[in-house]
N, C-alpha and C positions, 0 to 999 in steps of 0.2 A: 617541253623543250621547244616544239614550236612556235609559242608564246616567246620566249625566250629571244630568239634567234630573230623573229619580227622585231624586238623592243631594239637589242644590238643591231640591225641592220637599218631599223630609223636613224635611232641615235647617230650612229654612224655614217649616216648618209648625211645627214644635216651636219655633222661636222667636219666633214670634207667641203660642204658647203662652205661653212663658218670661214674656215682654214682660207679656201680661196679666195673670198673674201678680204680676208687679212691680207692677204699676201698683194691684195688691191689697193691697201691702206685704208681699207675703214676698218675699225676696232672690231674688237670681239671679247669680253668678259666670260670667265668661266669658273665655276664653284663647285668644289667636290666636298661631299660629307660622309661620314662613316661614321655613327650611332649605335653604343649598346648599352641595351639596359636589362637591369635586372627588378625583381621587386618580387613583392608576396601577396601579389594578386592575381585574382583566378586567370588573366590574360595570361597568364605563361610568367614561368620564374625566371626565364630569359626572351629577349630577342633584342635583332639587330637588323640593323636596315642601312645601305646604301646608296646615294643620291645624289643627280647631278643636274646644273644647269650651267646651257649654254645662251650668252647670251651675242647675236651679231650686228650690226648697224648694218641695213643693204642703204642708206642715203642719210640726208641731214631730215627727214622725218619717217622712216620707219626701220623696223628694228624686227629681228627674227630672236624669240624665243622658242626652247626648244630644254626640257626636263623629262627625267626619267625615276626610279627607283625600283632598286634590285634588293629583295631580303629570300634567306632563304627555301627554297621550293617554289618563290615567285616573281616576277618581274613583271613591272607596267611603267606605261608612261605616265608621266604625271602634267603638267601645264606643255600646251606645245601650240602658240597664236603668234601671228605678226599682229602688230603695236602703229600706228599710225597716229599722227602728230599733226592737226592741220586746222588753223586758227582758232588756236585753245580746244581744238575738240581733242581727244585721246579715242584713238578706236582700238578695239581689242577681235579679231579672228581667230575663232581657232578653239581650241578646249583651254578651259581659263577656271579660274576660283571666282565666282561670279562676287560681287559687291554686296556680300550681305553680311553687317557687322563688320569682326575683328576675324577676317578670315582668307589673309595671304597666309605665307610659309612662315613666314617671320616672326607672325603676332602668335603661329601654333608653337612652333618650334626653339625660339630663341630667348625666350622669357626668363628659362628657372623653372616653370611649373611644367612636369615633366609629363601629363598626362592632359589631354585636351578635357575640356567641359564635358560634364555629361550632358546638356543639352544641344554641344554639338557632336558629340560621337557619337549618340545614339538615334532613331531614328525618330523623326518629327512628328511625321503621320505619312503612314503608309509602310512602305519600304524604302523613303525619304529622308536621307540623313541633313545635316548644313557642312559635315563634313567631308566633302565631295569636290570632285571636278567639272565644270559643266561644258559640252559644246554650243557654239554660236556667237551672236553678237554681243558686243558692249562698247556703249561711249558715254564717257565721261566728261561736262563739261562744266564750265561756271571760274567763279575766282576765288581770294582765300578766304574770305567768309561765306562764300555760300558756295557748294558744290553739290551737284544731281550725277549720277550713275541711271541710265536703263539699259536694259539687254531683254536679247529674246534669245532663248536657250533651251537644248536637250538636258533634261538633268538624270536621264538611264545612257547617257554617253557608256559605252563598256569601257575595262582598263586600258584596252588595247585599240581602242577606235580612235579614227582622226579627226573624224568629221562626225557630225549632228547627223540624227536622222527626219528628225521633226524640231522645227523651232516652237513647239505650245506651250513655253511656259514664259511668263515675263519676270523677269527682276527689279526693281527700284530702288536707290536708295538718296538721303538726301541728307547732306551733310552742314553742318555748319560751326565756324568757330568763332568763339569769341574771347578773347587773352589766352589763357592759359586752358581753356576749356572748350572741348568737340564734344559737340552733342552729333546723334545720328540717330534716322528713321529708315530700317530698310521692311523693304517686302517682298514676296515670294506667291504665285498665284499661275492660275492654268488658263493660258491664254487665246487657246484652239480647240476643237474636238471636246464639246461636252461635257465635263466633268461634272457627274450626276452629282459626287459628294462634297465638289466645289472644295475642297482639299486646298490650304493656304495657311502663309503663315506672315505673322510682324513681329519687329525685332523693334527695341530702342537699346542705344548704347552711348555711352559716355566716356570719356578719356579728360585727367585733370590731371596738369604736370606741376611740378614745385623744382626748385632745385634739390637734386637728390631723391625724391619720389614722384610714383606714376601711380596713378589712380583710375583704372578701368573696370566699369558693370555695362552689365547686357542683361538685356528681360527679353524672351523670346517665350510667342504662344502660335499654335497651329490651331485652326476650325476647320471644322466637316465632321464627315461621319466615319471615315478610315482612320481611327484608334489615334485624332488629334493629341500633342503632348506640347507642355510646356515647361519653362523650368528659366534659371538667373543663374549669374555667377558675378561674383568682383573678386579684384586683385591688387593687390598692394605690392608694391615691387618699392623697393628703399637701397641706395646704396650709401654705405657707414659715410660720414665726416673722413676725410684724409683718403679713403681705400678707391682703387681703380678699376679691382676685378674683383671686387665680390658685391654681390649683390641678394638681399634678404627678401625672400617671397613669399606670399600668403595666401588664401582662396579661401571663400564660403560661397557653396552653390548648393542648389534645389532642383528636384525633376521629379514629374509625376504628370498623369492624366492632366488634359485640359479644365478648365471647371474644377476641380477637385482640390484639396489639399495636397502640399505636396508632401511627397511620402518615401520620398529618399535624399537624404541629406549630407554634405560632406565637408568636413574645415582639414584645408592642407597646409602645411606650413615646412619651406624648407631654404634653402644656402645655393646657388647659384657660384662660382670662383673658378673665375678665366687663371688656367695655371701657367700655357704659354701662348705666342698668338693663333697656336694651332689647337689647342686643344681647352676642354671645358668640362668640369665636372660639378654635376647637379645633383644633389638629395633631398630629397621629397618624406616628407610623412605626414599620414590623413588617419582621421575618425571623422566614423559616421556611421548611418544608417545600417542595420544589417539588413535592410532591402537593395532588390537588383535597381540601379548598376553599381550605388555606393558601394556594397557588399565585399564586391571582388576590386574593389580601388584604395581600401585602408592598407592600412604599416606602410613599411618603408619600401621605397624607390629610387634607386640611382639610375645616373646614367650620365657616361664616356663620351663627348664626341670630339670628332677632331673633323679640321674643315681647312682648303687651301684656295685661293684666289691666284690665279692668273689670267 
C-alpha cells in the first residue's frame, strides 16, 4: 500500500504540474490504457494491467514526461525524464527505455503480437532483462540516414525509483536508413566499477516497410561468464487490400544459451482488429518448443484493450 500511495502521489503531483502548465498555454498530451488478457500459458490464465502517460511541454524545447502502471496487487512507475531539444541533439533525463533495438511502448504493445520476444522478456545475462526501464542519461543525435544514441545509465533502477544510483553501464546504438529500409546496431556494456565477467550484450535489427507490410528481426547475443543468453525474432505484420483495422501478424523466434544451439523455439501467428477508436482486440496462437520459456507461451491468447487521448 505504501508503494502504492508513492506511485499516486507522483503521478499526481506531476499532474498538477502538467494542468498548470496548461492553464499557461503550453500543451499537454495525455493517454490512458486499460489491457486484459487472457491465454493458456503458465504466466497466468488472466491478467490485466492499467497505464498512463502524461505528456507536458515546459518551453518550445523541452518537454516533461511522466508514466505509470497499475495491475493488480501492484503499482510502479514506468518512464518518467524531461526531453530536451537543442540543435538536433535530443537529450533524455530521467528513467527512460534506453535505445536498444525495437524497444519503446509502442513497438512492445501495439503490434498484434500480444506477448513480447522471449529474448526480450527473459533475462540476458545475469539478472538483466532488455525488457526494462533504465535511470540516467541519453542523447540522440545525427539526420535521416544516419542516427547515434549513447547513454550512461543505471539498469537495477527499482520500480519505484526516480533517479539512478550509479551511471556504470553505457548504451549505444546506431541507426541508419536507406528507402524503405533501417537497419540498427545497438549495445549494452559496464562502463564503471570492474565487472570481473565483463557481462555485455549486441543487438542487430532491421525494419522493411512495403505498402501494406512491415517487416521486422532482431539477433541479440550477451558474453561473459553470468549465464550469457541469446536468441532472434522477426515479424510480419500485413494489413488486407481494402481493410483499415485489421491487421494480420506473425512471429518465429529462438532463445537458448550463448554459444550453444538454440533450444527453445516458437512460431506465433494471429489477427490484430481496431473495432472502435477506443478499443482493440488481438488473438494470438503459438507452437513450439516444450522447453522453458516457449513451453508456458503456446495456444491461444487474447487480449482487450481500450485507450483514450486527451
Amino acid at each position: 500500500m505504501r508503494i502504492r500511495r508513492l506511485v499516486m502521489t507522483v503521478l499526481g503531483g506531476l499532474l498538477v504540474v502538467a494542468l498548470a502548465h496548461a492553464q499557461e498555454g503550453l500543451p499537454i498530451r495525455v493517454r490512458l490504457e486499460n489491457a486484459y488478457m487472457a491465454g493458456a500459458g503458465d504466466r497466468g490464465a488472466q491478467h490485466r494491467y492499467s497505464w498512463g502517460r502524461l505528456e507536458s511541454d515546459l518551453g518550445p524545447a523541452a518537454t516533461l514526461v511522466v508514466s505509470g502502471n497499475l495491475e493488480p496487487g501492484e503499482s510502479y512507475l514506468d518512464e518518467n525524464y524531461l526531453q530536451f531539444t537543442h540543435r538536433g541533439v535530443l537529450l533524455k533525463a530521467g528513467k527512460h527505455r534506453s535505445a536498444f533495438g525495437f524497444n519503446d511502448w509502442a513497438e512492445i504493445h501495439y503490434t498484434g503480437l500480444i506477448r513480447a520476444p522471449m529474448v526480450r522478456d527473459n533475462e540476458i545475462f545475469g539478472e538483466t532483462a532488455l525488457d526494462r526501464v533504465d535511470g540516467g542519461l541519453q542523447a540522440s543525435f545525427g539526420g535521416p540516414t544516419l542516427q547515434a544514441t549513447v547513454g550512461a545509465v543505471d539498469i537495477d533502477v527499482y520500480e519505484n525509483q526516480l533517479m539512478p544510483k550509479r551511471l556504470d553501464h553505457g548504451v549505444a546504438r546506431l541507426q541508419t536508413q536507406q528507402g524503405s529500409l533501417i537497419l540498427g546496431l545497438s549495445g549494452l556494456a559496464r562502463i564503471r566499477d570492474a565487472d570481473p565477467d565483463h557481462s555485455r550484450a549486441l543487438g542487430l535489427d532491421l525494419r522493411w516497410t512495403a505498402p501494406n507490410t512491415i517487416v521486422r528481426a532482431e539477433a541479440i547475443r550477451a558474453f561473459g561468464d553470468d549465464a550469457p543468453m541469446q536468441g532472434y525474432y522477426a515479424d510480419l505484420f500485413y494489413r488486407p487490400k481494402g481493410s483499415t483495422g485489421t491487421r494480420l501478424v506473425g512471429r518465429i523466434e529462438g532463445f537458448g544459451p550463448s554459444g550453444q544451439a538454440i533450444n527453445s523455439s516458437l512460431a506465433t501467428f494471429g489477427v490484430r482488429q481496431v473495432l472502435t477508436p477506443s478499443f482493440t482486440l488481438s488473438l494470438n496462437y503459438a507452437v513450439g518448443s516444450r522447453t522453458d520459456p516457449a513451453s508456458g507461451m503456446r495456444g491461444w491468447t487474447g487480449q482487450l484493450m481500450s485507450s483514450v487521448n486527451f
